[in-house]
PQR file of N, CA, C, O and H, with PARSE charges and radii, in Angstrom:
ATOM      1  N   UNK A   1       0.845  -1.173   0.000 -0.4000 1.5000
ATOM      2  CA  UNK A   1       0.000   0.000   0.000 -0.0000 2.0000
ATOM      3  C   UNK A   1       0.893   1.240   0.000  0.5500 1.7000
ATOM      4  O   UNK A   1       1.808   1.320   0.820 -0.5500 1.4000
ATOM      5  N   UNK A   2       0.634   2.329  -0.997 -0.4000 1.5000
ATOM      6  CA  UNK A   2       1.289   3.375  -0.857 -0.0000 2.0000
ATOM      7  C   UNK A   2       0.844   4.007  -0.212  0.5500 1.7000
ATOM      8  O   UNK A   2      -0.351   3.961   0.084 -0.5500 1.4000
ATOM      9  H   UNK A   2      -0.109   2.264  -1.663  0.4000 1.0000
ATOM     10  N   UNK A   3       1.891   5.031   0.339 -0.4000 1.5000
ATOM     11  CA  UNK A   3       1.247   6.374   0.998 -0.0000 2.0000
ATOM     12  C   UNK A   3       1.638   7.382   0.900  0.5500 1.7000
ATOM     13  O   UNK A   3       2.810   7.377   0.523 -0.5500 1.4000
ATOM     14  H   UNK A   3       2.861   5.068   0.099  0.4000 1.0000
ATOM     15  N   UNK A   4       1.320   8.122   1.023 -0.4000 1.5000
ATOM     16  CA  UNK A   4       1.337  10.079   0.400 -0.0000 2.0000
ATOM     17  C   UNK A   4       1.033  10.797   0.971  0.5500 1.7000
ATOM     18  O   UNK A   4       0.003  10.632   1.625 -0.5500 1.4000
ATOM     19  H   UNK A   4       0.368   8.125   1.328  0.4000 1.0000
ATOM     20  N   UNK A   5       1.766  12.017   1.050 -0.4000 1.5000
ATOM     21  CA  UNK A   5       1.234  12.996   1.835 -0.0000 2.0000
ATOM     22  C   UNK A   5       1.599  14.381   0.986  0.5500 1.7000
ATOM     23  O   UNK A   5       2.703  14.557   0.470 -0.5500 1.4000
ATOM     24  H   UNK A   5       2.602  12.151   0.518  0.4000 1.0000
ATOM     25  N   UNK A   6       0.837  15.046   0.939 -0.4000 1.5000
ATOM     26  CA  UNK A   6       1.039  16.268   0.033 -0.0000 2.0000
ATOM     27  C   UNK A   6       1.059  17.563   0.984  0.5500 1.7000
ATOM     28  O   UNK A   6       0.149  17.620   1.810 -0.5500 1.4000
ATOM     29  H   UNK A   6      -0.059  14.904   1.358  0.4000 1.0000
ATOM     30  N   UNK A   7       1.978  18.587   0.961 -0.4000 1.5000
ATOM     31  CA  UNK A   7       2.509  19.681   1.649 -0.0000 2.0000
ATOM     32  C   UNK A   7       2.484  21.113   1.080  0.5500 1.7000
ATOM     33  O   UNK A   7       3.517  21.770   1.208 -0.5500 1.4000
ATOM     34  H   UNK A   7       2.718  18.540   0.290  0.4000 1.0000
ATOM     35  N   UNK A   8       1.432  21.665   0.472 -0.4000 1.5000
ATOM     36  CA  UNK A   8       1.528  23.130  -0.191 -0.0000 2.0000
ATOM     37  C   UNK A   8       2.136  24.110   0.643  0.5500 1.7000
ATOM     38  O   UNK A   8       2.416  24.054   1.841 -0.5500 1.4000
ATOM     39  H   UNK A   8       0.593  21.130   0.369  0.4000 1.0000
ATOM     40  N   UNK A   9       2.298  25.044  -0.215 -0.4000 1.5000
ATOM     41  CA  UNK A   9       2.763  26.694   0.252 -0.0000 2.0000
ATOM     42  C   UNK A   9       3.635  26.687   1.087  0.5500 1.7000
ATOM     43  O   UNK A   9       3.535  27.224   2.190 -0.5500 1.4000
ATOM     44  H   UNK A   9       2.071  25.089  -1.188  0.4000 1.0000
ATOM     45  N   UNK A  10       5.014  25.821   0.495 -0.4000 1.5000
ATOM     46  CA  UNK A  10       6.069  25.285   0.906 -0.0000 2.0000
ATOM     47  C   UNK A  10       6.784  26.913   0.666  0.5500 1.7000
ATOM     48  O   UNK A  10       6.056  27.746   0.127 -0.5500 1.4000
ATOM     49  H   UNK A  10       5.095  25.385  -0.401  0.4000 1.0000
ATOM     50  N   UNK A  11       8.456  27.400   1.151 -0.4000 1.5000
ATOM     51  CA  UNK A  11       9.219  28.323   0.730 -0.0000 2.0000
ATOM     52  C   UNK A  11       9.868  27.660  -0.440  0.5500 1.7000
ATOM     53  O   UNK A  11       9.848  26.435  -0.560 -0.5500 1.4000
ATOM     54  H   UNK A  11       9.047  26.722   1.590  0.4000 1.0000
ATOM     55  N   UNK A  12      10.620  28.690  -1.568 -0.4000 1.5000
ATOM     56  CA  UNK A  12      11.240  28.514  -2.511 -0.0000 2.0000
ATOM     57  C   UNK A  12      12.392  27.508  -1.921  0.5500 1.7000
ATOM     58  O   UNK A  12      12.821  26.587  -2.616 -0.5500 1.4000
ATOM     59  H   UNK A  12      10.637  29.685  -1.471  0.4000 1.0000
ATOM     60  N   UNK A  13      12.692  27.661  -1.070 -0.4000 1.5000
ATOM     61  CA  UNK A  13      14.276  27.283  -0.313 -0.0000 2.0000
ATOM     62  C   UNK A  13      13.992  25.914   0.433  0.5500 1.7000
ATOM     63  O   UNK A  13      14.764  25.304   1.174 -0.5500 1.4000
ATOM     64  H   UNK A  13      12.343  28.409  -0.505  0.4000 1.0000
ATOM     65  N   UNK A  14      13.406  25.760   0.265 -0.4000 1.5000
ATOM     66  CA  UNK A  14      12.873  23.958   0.818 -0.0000 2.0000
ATOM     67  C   UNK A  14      13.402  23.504   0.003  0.5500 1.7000
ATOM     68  O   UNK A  14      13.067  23.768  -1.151 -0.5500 1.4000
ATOM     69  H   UNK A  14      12.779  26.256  -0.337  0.4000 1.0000
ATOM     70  N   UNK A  15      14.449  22.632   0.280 -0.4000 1.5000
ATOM     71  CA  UNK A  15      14.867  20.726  -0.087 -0.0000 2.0000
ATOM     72  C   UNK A  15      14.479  19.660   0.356  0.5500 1.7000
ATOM     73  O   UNK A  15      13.889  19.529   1.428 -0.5500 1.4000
ATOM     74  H   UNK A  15      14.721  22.418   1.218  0.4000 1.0000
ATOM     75  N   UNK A  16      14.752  18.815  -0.383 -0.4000 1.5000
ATOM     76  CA  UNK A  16      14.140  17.572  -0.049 -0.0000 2.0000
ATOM     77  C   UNK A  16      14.845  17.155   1.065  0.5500 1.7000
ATOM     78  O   UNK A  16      14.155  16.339   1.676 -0.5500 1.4000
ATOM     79  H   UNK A  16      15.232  18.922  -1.255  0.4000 1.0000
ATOM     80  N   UNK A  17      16.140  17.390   1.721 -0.4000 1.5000
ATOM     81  CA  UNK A  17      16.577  17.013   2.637 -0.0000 2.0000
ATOM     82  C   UNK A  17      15.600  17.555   4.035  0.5500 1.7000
ATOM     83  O   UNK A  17      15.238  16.930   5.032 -0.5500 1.4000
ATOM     84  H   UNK A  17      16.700  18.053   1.225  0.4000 1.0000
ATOM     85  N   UNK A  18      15.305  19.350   3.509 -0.4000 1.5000
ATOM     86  CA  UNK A  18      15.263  19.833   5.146 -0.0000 2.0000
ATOM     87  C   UNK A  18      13.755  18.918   5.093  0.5500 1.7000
ATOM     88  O   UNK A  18      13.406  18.569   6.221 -0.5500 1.4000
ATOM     89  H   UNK A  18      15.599  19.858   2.700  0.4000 1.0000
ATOM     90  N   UNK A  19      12.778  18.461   3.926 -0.4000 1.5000
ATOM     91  CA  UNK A  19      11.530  17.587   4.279 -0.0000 2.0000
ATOM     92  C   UNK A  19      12.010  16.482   5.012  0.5500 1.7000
ATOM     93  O   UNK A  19      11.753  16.280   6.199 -0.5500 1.4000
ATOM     94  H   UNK A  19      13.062  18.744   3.010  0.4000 1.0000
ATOM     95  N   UNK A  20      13.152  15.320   3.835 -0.4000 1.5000
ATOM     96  CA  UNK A  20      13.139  14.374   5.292 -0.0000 2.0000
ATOM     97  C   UNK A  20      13.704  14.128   6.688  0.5500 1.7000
ATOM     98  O   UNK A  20      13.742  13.181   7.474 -0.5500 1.4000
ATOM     99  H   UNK A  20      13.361  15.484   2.871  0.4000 1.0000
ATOM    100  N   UNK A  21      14.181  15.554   6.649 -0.4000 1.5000
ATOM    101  CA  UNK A  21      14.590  15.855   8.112 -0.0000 2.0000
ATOM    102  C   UNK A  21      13.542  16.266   9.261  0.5500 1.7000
ATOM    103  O   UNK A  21      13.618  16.061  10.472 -0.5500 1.4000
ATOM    104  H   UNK A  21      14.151  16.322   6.010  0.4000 1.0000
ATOM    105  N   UNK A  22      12.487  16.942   8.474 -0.4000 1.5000
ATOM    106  CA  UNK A  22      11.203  17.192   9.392 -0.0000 2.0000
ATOM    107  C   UNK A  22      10.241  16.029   9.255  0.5500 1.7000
ATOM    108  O   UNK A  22       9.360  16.257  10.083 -0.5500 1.4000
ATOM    109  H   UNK A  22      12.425  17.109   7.490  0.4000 1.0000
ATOM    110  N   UNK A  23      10.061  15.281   8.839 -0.4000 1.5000
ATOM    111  CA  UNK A  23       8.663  14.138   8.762 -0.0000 2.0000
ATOM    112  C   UNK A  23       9.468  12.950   9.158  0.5500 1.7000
ATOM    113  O   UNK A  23       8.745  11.993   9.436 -0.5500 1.4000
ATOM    114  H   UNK A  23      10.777  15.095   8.167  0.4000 1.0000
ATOM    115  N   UNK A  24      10.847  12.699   9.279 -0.4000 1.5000
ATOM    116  CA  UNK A  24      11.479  11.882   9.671 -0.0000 2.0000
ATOM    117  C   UNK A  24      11.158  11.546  11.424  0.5500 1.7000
ATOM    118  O   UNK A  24      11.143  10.383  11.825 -0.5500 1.4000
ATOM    119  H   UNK A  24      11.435  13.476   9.053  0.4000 1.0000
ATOM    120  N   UNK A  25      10.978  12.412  12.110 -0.4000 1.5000
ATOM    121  CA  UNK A  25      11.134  12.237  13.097 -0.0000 2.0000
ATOM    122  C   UNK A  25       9.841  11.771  13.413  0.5500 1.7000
ATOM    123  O   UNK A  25       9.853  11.280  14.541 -0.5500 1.4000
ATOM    124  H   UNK A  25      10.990  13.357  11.783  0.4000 1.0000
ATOM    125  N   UNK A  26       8.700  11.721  12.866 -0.4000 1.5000
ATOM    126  CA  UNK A  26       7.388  10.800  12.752 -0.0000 2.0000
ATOM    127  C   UNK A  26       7.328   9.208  11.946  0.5500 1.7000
ATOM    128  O   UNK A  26       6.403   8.435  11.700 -0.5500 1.4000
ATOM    129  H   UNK A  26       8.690  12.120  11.949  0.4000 1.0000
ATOM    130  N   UNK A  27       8.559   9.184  11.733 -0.4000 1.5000
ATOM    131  CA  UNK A  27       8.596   7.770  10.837 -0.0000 2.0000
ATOM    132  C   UNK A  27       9.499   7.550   9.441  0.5500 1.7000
ATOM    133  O   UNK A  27      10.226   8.455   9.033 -0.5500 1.4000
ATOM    134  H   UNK A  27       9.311   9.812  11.933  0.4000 1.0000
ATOM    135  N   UNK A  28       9.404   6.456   8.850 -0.4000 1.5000
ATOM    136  CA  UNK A  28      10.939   6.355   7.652 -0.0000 2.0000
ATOM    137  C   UNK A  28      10.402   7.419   6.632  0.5500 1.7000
ATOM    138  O   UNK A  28       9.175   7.362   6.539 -0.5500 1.4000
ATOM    139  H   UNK A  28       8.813   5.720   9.181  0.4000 1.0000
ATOM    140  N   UNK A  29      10.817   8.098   6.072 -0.4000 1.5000
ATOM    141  CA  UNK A  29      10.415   8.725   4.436 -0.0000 2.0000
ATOM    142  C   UNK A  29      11.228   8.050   3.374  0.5500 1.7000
ATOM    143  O   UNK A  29      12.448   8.208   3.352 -0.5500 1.4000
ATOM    144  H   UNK A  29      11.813   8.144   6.147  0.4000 1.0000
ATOM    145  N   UNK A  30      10.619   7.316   2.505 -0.4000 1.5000
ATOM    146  CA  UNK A  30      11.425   6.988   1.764 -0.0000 2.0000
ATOM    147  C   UNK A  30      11.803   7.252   0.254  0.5500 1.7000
ATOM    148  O   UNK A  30      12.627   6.750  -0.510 -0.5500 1.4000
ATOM    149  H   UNK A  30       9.628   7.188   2.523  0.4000 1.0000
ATOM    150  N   UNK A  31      10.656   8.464   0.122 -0.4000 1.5000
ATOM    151  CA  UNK A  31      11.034   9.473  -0.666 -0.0000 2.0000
ATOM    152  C   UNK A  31      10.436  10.693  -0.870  0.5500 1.7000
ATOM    153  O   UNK A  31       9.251  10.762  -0.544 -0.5500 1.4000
ATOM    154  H   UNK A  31       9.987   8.872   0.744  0.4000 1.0000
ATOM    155  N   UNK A  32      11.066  11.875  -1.423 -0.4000 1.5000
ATOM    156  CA  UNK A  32      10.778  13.216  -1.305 -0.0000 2.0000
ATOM    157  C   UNK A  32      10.751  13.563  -2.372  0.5500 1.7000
ATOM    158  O   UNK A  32      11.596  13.017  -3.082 -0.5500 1.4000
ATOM    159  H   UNK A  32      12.029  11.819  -1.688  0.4000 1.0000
ATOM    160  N   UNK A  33       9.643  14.813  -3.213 -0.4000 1.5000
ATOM    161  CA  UNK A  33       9.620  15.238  -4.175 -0.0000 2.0000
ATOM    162  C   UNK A  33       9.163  16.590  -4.137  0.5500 1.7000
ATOM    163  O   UNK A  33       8.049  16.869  -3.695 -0.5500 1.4000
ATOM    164  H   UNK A  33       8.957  15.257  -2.637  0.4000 1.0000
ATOM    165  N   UNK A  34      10.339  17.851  -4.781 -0.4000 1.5000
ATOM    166  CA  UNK A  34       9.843  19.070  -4.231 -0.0000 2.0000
ATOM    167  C   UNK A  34       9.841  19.320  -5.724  0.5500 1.7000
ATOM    168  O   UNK A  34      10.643  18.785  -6.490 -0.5500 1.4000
ATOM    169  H   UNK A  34      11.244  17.624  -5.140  0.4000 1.0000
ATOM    170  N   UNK A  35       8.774  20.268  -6.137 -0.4000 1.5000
ATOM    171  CA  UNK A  35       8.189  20.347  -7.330 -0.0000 2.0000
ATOM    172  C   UNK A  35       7.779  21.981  -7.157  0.5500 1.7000
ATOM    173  O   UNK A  35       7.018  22.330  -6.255 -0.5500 1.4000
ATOM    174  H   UNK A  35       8.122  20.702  -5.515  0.4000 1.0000
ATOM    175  N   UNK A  36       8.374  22.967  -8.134 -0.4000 1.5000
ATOM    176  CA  UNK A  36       8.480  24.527  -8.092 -0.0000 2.0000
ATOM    177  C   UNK A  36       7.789  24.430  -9.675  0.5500 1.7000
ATOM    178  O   UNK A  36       7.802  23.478 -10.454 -0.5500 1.4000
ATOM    179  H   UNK A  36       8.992  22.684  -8.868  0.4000 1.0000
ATOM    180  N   UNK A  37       7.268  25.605  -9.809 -0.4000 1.5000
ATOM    181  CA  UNK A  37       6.601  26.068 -10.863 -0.0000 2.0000
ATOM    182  C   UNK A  37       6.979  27.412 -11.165  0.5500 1.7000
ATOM    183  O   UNK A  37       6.460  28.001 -12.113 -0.5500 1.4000
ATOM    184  H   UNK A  37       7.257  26.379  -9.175  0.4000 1.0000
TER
END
């Protein structure tokens, strides 16, 4: 089963690191996708 979680009105300056550094500490992330327009 997948799972997902979607995060809007993120800053320009967000990486995928500082995400799995914050949701990490609630459980594994095992992947991150930061997507700018």
């Amino acid at each position: 089963m997948s799972k997902k979680l979607y995060v809007g009105n993120l800053s320009y300056k967000v990486t995928e690191d500082d995400l799995k550094d914050l949701f990490g500490e609630f459980g594994s992330v095992t992947e991150v996708n930061v997507i700018t327009d």
